[in-house]
N, CA and C atoms as an extended XYZ file, in Angstrom:
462
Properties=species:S:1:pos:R:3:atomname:S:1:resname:S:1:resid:I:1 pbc="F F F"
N       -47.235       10.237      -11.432 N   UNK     1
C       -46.358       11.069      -12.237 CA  UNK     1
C       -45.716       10.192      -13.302 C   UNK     1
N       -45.802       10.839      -14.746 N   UNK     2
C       -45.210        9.859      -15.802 CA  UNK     2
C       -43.849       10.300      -16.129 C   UNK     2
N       -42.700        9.311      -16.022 N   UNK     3
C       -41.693        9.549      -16.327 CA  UNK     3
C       -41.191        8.724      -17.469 C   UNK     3
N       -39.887        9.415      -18.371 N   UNK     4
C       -39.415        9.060      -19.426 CA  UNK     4
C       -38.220        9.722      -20.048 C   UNK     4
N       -37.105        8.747      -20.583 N   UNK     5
C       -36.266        9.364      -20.902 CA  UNK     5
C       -36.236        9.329      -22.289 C   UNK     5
N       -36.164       10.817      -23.367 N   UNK     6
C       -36.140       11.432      -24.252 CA  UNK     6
C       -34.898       11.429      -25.296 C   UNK     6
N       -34.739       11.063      -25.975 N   UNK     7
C       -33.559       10.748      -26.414 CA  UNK     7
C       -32.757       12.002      -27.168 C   UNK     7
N       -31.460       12.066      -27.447 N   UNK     8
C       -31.099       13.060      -27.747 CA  UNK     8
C       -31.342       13.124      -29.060 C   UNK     8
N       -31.371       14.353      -30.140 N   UNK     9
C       -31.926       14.794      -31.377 CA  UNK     9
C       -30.650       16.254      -31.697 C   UNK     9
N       -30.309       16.394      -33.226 N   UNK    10
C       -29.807       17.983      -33.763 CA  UNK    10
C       -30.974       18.024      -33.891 C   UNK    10
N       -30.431       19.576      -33.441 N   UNK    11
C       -31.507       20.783      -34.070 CA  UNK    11
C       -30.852       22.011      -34.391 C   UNK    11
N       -31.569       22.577      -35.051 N   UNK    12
C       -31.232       24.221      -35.119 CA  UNK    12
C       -32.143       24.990      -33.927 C   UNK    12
N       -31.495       25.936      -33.689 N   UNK    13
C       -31.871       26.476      -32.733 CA  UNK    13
C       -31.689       28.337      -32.830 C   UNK    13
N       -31.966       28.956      -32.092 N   UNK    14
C       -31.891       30.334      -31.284 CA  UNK    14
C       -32.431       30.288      -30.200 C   UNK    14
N       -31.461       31.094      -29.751 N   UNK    15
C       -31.441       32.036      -28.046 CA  UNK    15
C       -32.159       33.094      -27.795 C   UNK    15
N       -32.920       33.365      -26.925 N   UNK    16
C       -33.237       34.667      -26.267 CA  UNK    16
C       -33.408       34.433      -24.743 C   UNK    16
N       -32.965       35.875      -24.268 N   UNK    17
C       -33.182       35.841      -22.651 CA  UNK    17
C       -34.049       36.426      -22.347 C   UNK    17
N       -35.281       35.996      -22.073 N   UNK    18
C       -36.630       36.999      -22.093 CA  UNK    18
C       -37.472       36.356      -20.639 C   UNK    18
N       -38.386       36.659      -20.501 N   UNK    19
C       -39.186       36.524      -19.819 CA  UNK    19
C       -40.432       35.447      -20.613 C   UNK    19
N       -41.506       34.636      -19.427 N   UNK    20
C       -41.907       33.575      -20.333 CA  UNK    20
C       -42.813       34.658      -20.966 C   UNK    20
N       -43.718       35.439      -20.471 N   UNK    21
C       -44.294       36.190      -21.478 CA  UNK    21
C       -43.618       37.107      -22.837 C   UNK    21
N       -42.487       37.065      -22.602 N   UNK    22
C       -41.795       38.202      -24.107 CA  UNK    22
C       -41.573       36.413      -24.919 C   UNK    22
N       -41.151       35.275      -24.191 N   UNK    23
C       -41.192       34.187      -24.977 CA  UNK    23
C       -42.310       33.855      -25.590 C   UNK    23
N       -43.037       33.579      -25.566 N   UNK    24
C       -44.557       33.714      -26.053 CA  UNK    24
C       -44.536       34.447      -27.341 C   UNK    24
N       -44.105       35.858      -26.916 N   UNK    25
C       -44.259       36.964      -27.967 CA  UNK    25
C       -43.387       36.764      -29.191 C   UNK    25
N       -42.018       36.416      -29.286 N   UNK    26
C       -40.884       36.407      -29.605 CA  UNK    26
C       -41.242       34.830      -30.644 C   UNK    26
N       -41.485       34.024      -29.653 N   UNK    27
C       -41.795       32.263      -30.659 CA  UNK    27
C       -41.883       32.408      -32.201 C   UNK    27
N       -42.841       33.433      -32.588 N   UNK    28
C       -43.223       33.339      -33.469 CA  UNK    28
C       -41.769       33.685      -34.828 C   UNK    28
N       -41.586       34.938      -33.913 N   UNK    29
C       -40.242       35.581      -35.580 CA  UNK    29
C       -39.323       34.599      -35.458 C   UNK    29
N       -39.037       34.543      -33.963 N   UNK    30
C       -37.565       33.030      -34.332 CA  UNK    30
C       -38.003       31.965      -35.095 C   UNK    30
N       -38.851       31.056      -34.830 N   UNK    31
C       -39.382       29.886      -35.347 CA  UNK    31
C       -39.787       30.130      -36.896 C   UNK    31
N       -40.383       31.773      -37.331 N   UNK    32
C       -40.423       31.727      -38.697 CA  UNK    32
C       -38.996       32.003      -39.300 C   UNK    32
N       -38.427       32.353      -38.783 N   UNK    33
C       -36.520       32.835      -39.072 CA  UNK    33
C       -35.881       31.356      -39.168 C   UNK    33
N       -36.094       30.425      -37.955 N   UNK    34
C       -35.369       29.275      -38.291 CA  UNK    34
C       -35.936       28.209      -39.286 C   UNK    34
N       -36.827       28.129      -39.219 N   UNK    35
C       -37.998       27.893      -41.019 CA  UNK    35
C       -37.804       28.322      -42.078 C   UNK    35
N       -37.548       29.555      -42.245 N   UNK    36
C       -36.628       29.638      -43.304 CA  UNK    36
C       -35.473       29.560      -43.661 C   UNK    36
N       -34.195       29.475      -42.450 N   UNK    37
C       -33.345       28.394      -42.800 CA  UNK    37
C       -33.280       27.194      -43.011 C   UNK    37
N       -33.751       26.431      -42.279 N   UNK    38
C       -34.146       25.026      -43.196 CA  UNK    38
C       -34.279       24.890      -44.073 C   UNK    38
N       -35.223       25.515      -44.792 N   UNK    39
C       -35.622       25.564      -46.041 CA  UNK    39
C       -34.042       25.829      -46.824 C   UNK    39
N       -33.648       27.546      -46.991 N   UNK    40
C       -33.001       27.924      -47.150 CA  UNK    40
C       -31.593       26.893      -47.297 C   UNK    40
N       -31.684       25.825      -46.773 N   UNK    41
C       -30.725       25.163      -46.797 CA  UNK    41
C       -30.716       23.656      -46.956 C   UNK    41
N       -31.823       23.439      -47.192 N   UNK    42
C       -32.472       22.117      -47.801 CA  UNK    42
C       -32.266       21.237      -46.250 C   UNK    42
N       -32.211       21.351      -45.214 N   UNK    43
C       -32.486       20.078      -44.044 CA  UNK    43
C       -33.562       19.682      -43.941 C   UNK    43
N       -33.582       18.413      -43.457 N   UNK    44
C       -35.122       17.826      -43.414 CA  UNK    44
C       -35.398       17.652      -41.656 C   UNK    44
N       -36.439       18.105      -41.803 N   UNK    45
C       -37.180       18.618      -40.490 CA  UNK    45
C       -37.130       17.332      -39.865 C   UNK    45
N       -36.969       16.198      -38.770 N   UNK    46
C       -37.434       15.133      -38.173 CA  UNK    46
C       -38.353       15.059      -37.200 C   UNK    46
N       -38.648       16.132      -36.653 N   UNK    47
C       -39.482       16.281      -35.237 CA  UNK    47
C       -40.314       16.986      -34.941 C   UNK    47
N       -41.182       17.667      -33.623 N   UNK    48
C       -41.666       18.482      -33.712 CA  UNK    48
C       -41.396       19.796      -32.781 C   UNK    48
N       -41.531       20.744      -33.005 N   UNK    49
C       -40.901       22.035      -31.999 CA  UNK    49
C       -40.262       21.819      -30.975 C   UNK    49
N       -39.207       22.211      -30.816 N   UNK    50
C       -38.887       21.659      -28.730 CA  UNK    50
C       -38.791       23.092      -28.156 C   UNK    50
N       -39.041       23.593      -27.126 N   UNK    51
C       -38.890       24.808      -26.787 CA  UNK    51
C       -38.733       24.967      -25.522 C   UNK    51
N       -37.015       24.798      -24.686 N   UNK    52
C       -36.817       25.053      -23.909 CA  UNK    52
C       -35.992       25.870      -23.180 C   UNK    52
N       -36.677       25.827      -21.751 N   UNK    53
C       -35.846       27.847      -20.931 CA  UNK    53
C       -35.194       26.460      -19.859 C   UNK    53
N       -34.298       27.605      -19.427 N   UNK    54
C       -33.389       27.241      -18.461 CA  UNK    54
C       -33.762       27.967      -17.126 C   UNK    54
N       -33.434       27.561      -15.726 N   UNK    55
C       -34.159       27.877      -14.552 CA  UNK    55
C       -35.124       28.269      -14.480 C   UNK    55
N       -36.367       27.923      -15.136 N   UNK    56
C       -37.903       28.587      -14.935 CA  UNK    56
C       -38.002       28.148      -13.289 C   UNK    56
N       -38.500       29.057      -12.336 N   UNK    57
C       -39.055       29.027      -11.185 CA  UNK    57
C       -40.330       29.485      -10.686 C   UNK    57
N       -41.194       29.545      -11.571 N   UNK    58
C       -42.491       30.107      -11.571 CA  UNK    58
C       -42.453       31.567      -11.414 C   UNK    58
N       -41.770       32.391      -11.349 N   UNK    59
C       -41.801       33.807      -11.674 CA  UNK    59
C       -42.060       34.287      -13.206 C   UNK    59
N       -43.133       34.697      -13.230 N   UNK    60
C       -43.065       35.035      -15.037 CA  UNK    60
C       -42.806       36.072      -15.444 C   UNK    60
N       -41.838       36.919      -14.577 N   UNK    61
C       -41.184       38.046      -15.199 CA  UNK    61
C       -40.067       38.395      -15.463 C   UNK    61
N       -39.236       37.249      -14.493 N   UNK    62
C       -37.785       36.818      -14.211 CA  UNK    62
C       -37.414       36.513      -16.422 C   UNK    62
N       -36.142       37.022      -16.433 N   UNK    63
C       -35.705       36.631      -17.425 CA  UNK    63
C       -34.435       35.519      -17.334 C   UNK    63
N       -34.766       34.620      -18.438 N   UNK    64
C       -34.421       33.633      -18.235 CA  UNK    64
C       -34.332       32.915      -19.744 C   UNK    64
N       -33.143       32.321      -19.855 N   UNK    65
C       -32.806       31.368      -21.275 CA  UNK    65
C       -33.686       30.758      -21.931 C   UNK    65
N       -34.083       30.828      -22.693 N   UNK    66
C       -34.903       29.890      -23.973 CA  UNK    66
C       -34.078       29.575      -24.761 C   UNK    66
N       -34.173       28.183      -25.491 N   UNK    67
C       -34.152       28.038      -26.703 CA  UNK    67
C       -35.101       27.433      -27.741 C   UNK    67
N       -35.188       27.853      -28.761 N   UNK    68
C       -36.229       27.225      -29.826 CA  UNK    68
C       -35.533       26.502      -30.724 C   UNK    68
N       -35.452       25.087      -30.451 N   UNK    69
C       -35.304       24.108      -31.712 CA  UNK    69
C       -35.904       23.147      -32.409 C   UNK    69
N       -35.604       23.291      -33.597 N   UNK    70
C       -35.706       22.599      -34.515 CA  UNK    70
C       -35.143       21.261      -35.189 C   UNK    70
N       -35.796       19.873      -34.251 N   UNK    71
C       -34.838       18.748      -35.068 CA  UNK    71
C       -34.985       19.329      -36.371 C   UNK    71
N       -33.944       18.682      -36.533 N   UNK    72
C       -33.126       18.511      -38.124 CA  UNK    72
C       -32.245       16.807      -38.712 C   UNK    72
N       -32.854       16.492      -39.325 N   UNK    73
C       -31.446       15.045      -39.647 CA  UNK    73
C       -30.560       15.241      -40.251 C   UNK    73
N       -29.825       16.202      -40.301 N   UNK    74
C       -28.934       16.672      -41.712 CA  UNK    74
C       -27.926       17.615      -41.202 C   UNK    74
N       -27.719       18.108      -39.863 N   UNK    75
C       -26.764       19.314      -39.876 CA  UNK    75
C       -25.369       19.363      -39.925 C   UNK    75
N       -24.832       18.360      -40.482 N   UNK    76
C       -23.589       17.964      -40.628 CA  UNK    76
C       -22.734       19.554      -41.868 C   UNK    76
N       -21.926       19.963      -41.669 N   UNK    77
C       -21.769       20.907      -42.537 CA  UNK    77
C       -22.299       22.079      -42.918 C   UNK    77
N       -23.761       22.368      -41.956 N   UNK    78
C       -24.479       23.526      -41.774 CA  UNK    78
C       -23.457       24.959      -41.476 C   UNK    78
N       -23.637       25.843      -42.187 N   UNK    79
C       -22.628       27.099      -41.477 CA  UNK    79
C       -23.987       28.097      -41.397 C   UNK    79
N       -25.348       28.274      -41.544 N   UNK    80
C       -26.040       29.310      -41.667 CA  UNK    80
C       -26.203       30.061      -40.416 C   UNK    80
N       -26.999       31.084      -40.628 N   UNK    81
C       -27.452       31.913      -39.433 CA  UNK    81
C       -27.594       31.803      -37.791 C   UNK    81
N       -28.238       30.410      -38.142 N   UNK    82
C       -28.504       29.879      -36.195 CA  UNK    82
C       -27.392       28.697      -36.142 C   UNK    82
N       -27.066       28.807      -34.807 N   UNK    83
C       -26.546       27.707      -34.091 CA  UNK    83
C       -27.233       26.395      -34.536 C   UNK    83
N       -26.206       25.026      -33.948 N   UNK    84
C       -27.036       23.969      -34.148 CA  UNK    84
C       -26.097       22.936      -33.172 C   UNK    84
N       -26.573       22.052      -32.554 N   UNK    85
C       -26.078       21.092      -31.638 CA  UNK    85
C       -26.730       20.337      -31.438 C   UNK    85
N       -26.510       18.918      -30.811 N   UNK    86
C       -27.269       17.536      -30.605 CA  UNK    86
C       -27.990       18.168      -29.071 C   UNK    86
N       -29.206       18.029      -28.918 N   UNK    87
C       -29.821       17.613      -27.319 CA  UNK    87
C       -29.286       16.212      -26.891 C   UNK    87
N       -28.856       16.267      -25.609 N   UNK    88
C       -29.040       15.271      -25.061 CA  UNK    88
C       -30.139       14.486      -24.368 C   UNK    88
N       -29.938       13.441      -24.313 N   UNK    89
C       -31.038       12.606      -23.767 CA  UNK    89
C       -31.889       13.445      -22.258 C   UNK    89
N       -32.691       13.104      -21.611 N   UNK    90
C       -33.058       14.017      -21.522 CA  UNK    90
C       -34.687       13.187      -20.302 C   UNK    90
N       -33.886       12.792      -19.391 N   UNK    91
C       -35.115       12.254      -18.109 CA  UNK    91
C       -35.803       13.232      -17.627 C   UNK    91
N       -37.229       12.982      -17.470 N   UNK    92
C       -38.178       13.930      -17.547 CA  UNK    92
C       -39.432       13.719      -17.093 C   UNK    92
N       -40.303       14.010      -15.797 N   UNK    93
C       -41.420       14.340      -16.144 CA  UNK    93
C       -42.081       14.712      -16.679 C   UNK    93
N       -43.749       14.634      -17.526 N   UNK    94
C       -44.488       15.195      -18.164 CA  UNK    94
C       -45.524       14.915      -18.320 C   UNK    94
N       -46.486       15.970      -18.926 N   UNK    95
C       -47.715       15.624      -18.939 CA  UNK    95
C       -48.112       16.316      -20.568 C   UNK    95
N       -49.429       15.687      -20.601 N   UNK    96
C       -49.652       16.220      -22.011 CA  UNK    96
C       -50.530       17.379      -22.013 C   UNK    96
N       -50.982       18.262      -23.027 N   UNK    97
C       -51.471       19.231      -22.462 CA  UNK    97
C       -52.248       20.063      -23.905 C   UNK    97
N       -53.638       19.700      -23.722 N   UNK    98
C       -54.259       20.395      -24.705 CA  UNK    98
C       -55.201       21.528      -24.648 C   UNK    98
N       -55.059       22.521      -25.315 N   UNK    99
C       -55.565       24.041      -25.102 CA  UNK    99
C       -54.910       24.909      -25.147 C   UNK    99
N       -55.794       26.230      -24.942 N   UNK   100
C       -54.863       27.722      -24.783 CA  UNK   100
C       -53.540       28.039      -24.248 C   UNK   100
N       -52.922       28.937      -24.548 N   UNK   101
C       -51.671       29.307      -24.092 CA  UNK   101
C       -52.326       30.351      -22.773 C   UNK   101
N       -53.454       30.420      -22.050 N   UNK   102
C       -53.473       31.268      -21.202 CA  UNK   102
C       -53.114       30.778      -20.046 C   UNK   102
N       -52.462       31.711      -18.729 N   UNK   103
C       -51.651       31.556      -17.876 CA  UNK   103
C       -52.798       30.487      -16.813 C   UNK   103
N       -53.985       31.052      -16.879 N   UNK   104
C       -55.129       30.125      -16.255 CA  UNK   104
C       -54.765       28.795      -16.646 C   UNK   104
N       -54.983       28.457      -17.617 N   UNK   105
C       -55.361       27.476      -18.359 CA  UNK   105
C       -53.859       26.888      -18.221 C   UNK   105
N       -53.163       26.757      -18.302 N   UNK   106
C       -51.674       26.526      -18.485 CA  UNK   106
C       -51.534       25.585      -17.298 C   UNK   106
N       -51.289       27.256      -16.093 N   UNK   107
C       -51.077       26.551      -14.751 CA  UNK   107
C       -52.217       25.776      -14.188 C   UNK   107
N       -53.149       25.524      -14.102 N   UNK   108
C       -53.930       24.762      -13.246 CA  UNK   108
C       -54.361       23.298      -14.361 C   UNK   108
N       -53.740       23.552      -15.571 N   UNK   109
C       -54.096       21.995      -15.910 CA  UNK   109
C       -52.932       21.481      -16.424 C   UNK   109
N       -51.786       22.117      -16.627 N   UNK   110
C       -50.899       21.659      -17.422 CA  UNK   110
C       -49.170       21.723      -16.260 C   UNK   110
N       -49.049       23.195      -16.194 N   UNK   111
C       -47.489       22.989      -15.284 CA  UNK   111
C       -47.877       22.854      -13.350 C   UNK   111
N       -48.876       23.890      -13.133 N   UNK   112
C       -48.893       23.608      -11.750 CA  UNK   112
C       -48.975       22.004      -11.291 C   UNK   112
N       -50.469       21.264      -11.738 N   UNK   113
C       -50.116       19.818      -11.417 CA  UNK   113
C       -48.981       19.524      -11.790 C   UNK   113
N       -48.569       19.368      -12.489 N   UNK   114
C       -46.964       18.525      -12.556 CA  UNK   114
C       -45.766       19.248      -11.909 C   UNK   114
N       -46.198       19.986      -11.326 N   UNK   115
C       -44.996       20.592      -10.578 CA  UNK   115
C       -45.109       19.870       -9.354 C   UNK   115
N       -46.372       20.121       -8.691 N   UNK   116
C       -47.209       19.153       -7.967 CA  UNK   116
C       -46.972       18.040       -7.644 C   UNK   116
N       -47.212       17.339       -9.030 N   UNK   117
C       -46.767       15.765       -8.369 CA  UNK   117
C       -45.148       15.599       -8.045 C   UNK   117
N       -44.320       16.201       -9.136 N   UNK   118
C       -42.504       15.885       -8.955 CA  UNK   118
C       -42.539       16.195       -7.234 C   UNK   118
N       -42.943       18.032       -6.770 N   UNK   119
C       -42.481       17.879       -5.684 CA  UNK   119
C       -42.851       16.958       -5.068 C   UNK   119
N       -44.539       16.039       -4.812 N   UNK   120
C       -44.848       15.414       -3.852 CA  UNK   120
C       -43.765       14.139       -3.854 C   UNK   120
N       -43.349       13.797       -5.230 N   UNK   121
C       -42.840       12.572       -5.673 CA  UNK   121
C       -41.444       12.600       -4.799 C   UNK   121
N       -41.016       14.033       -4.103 N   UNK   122
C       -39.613       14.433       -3.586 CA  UNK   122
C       -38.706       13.724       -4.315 C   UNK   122
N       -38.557       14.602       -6.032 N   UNK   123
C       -37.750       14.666       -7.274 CA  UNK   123
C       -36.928       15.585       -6.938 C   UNK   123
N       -36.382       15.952       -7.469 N   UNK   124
C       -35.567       17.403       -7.662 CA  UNK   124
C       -35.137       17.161       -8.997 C   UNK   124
N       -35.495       19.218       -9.635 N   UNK   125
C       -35.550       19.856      -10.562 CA  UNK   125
C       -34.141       19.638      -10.836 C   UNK   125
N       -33.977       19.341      -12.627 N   UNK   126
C       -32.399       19.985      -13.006 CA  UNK   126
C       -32.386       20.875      -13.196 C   UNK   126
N       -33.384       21.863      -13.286 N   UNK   127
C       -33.659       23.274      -14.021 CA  UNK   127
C       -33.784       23.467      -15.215 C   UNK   127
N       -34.239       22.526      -16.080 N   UNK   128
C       -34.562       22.634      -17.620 CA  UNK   128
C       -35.582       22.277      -17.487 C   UNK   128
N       -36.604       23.044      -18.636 N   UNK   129
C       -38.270       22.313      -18.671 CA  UNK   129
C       -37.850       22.664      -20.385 C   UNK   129
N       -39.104       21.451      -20.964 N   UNK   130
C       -39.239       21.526      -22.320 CA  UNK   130
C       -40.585       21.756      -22.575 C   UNK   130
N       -41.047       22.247      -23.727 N   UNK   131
C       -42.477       22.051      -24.507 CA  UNK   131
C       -41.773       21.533      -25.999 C   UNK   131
N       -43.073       20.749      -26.027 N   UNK   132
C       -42.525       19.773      -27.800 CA  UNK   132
C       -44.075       20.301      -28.111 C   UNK   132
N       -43.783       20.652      -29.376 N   UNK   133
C       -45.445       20.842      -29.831 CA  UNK   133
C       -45.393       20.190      -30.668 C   UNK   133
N       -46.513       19.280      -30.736 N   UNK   134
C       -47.330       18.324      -31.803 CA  UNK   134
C       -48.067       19.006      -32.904 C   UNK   134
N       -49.309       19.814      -32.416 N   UNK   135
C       -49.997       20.748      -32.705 CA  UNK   135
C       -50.194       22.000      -32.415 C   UNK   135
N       -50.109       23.249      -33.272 N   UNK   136
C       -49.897       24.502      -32.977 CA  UNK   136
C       -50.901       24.944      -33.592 C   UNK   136
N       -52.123       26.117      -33.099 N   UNK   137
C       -53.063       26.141      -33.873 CA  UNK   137
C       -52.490       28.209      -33.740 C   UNK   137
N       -52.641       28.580      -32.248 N   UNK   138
C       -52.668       29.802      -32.006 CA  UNK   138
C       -52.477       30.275      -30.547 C   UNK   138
N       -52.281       31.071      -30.131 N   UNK   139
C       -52.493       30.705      -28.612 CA  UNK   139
C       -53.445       30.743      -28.075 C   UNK   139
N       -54.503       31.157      -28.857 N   UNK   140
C       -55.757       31.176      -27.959 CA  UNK   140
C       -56.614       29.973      -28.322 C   UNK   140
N       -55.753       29.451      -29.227 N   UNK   141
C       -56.491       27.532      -29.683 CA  UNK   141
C       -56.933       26.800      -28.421 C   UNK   141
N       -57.571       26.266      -28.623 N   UNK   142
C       -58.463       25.406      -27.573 CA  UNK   142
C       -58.063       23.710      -28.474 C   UNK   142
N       -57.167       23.879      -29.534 N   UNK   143
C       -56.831       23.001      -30.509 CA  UNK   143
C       -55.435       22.230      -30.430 C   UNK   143
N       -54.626       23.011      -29.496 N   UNK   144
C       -52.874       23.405      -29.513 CA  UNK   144
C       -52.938       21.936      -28.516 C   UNK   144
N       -51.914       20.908      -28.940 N   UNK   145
C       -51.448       19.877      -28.166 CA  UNK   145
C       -50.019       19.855      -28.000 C   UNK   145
N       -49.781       19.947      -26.511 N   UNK   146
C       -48.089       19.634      -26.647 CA  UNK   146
C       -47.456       18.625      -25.368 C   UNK   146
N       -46.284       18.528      -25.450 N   UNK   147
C       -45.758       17.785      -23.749 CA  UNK   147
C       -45.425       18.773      -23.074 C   UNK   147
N       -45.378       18.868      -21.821 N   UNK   148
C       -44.718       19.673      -21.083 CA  UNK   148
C       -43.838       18.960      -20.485 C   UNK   148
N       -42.373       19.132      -20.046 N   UNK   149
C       -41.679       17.761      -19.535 CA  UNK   149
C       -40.542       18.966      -18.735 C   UNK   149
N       -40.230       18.305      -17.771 N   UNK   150
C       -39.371       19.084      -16.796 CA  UNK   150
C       -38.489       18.038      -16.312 C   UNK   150
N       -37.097       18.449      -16.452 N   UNK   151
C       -35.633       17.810      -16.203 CA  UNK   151
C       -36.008       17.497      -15.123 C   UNK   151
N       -35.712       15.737      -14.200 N   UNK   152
C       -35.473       15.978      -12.983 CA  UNK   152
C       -34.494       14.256      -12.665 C   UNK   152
N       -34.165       14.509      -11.722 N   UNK   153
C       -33.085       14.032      -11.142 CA  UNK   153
C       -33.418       12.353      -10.547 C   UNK   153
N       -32.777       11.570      -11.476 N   UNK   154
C       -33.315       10.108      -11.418 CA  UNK   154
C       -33.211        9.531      -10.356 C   UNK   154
């Protein structure tokens, strides 16, 4: 199991309490909404997507906190539309993970093993998981590279 601690980053951000499938659905208008604030407001982007829910427990119907942010190096004096706050640092399992957004494909190569190893590793969850996307093609990309990294307890 690869572990690493993540350092903290601003971002802009939005909230929704959805389910991981309405998250999925939803990614797209927030992330083009907070894209055009940036813009809209001249910040310069530093990073790449972070996109994290709060208590995921493998139920994918359970609704549950997301947020979608956006480093930013600049939000000093920001008043626009979305929220914005520093992440904190941020110890973490993860794995890397290239391909489809399908639930197959997901769980058996990307979150189930690493759920896998933390428990065998007898970690315990903080209850935050992240995705950082590198590369975003579509969800049905066979192209899409990201981390998957899940809070856990040093």
């Amino acid at each position: 199991m690869k572990t690493k601690t993540v350092n903290g980053v601003d971002v802009i951000y939005g909230t929704e309490c959805v389910s991981i499938a309405e998250a999925g659905k939803i990614s797209a208008q927030v992330t083009g909404l907070i894209q055009a604030e940036v813009e809209k407001h001249g910040l310069d982007i530093c990073g790449d997507w972070i996109f994290i829910s709060y208590g995921r427990d493998g139920d994918p119907s359970k609704k549950i906190v997301h947020e979608f942010c956006l480093p930013v190096a600049n939000t000093a004096g920001y008043k626009g539309s979305f929220k914005s706050k520093r992440l904190a640092d941020f110890f973490c399992a993860y794995c890397d993970y290239k391909g489809d957004m399908s639930p197959r494909m997901l769980g058996g190569k990307g979150y189930g093993p690493l759920v896998s190893e933390i428990i065998a590793a007898s970690k315990e969850f903080t209850g935050e998981s992240r995705e950082v996307y590198h590369k975003w093609i579509s969800p049905k990309s066979k192209e899409n590279e990201f981390e998957i990294q899940f809070g856990i307890k040093p």
